[in-house]
KOLMAR-981844 format. One record per residue (C-alpha): residue number from 1; residue in one letter; z, x, y. Coordinates in Angstrom, 1 decimal, padded with zeros to 4 digits. Layout:
# KOLMAR-981844
<NUM; A; <Z; X; Y>>
...
# end
This chain:
# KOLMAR-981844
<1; X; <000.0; 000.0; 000.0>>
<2; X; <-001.2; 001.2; 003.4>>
<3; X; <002.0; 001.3; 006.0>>
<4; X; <001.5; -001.3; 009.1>>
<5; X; <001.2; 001.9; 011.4>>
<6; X; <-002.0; 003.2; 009.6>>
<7; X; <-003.2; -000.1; 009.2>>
<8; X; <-003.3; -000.7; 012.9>>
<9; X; <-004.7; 002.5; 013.7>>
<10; X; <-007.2; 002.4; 011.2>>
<11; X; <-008.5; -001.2; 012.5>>
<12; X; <-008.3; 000.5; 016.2>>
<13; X; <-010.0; 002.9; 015.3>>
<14; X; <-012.7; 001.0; 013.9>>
<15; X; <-013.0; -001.4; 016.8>>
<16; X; <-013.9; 001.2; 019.0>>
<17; X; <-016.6; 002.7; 016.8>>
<18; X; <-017.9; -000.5; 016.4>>
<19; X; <-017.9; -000.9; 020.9>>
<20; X; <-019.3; 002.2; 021.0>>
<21; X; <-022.1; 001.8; 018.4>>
<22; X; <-022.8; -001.5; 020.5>>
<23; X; <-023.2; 000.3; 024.1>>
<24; X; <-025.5; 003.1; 022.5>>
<25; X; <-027.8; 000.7; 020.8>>
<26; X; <-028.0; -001.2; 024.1>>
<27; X; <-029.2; 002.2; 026.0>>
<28; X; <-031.6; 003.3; 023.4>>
<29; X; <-033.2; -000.6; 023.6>>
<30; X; <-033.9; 000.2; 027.3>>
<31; X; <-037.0; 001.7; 027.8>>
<32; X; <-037.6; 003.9; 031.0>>
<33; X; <-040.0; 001.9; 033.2>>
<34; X; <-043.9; 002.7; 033.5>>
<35; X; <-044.2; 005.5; 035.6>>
<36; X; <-046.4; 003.2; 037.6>>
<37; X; <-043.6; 001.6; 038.9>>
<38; X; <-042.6; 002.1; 042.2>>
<39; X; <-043.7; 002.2; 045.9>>
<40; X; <-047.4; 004.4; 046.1>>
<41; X; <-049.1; 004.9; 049.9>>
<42; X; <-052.9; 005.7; 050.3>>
<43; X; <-053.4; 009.6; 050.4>>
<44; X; <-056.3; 009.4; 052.8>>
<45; X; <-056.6; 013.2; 053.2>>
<46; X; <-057.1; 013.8; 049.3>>
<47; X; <-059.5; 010.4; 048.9>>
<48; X; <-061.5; 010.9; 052.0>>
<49; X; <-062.2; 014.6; 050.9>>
<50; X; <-063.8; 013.0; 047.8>>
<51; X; <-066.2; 010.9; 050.2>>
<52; X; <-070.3; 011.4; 049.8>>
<53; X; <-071.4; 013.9; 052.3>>
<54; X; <-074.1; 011.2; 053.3>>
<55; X; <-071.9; 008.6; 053.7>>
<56; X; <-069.1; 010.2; 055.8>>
<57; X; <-072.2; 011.4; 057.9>>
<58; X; <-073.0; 008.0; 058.7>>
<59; X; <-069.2; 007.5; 059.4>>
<60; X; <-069.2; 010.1; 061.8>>
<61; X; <-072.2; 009.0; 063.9>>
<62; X; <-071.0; 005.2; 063.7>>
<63; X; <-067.1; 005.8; 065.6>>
<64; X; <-066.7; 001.7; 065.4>>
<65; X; <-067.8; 001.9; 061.6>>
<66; X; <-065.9; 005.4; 061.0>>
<67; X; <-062.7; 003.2; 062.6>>
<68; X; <-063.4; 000.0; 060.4>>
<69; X; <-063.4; 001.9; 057.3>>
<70; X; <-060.0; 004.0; 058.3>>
<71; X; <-058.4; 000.5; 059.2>>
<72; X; <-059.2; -001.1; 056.0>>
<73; X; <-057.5; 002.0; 054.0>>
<74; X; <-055.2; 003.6; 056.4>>
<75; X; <-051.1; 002.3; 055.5>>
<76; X; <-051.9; 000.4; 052.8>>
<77; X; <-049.3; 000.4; 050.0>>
<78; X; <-049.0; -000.8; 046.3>>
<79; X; <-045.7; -002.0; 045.3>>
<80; X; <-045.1; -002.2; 040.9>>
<81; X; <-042.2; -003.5; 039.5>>
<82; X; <-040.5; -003.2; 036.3>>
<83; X; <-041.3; -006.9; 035.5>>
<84; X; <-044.6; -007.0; 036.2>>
<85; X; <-045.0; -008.2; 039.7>>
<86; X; <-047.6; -006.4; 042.2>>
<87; X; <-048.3; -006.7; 046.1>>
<88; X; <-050.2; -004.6; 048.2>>
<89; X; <-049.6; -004.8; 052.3>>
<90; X; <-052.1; -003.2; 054.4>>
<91; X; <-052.0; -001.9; 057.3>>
<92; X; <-053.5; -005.5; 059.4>>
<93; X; <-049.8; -007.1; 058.2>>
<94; X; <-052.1; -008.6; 055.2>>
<95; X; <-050.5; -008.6; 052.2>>
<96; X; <-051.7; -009.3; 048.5>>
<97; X; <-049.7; -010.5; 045.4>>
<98; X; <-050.0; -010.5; 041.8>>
<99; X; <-049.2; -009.6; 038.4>>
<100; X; <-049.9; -006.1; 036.8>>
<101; X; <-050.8; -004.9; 033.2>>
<102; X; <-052.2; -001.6; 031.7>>
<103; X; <-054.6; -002.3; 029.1>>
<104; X; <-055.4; 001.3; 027.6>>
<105; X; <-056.6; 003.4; 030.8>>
<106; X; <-056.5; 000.5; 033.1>>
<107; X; <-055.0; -001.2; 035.6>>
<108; X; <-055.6; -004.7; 035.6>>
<109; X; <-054.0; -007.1; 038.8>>
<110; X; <-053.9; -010.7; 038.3>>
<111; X; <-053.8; -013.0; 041.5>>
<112; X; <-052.6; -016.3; 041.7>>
<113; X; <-056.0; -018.1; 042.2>>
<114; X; <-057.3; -016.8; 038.6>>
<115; X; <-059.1; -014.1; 039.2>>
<116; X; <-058.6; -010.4; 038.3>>
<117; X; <-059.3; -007.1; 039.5>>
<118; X; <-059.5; -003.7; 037.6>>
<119; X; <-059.5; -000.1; 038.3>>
<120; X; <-059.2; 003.2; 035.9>>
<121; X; <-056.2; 005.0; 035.6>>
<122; X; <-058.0; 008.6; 036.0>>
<123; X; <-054.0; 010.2; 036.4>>
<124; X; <-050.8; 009.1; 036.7>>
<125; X; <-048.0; 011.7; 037.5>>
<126; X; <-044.5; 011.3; 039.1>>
<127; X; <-045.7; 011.9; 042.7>>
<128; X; <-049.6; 011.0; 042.6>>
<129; X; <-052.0; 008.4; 041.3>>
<130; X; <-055.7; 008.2; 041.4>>
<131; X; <-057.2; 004.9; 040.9>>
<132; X; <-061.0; 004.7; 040.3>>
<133; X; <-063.1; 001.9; 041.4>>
<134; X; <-065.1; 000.5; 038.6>>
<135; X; <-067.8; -000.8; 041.3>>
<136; X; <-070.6; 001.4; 041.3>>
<137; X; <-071.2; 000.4; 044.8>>
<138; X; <-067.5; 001.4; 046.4>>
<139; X; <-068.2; 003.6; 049.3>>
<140; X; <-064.8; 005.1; 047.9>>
<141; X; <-064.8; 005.1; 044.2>>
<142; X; <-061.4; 007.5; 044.1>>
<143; X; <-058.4; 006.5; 045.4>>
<144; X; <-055.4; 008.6; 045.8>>
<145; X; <-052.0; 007.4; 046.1>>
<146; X; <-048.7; 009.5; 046.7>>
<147; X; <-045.2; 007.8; 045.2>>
<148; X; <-042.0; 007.0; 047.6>>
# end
């Protein structure tokens, strides 16, 4: 016969394992988040380097267009979270919601009002992503994004 003292300590002692067991399996069942996720702001130094000569050529001799096209790129910034939920706010106060999935290598945004856009994931690292345009008719195919 096991004395009342051990017998307490033993089921103690158990208890405990059994907590702790319960708050490990708990961490490992969280998975970090996609590094995606975050706050990412348009790098227009790297993706205007990446323009066509011709085309920034035309930008340059056209100051309203060259201005135009800087607006329409210039402070905007995609917002990921953890549960799926996207929005993009440029720089003219407009801003853009949806839902986000990765489906291999891309990223595909889901508005509202049905329809969908995609882009490549050409790389994803902890402070830079580049998105690429699948239109072949984007004046800027590669977009570069820095994380905040």
């Amino acid at each position: 016969m096991i004395p009342v003292f051990f017998r307490h300590n033993l089921i103690l002692s158990l208890l405990v394992l059994a907590i702790m067991l319960s708050i490990q399996n708990k961490a490992w069942a969280q998975e970090a988040p996609h590094p995606l996720v975050g706050t990412w702001v348009f790098d227009a130094t790297t993706s205007f380097a990446q323009l066509d000569p011709g085309i920034n050529t035309i930008l340059d001799e056209t100051p309203a267009l060259r201005q135009q096209f800087n607006a329409s790129y210039i402070g905007r910034t995609l917002i990921f979270t953890a549960q799926g939920e996207f929005t993009q706010q440029m720089a003219n106060n407009i801003t853009l919601r949806g839902l986000w999935a990765i489906e291999g290598q891309t990223l595909v945004i889901n508005y509202p009002d049905g329809n969908n856009y995609k882009q490549e994931i050409g790389r994803i690292g902890p402070e830079q992503l580049l998105l690429i345009v699948g239109n072949p008719e984007s004046i800027l195919p590669q977009q570069y994004f820095v994380k905040q």
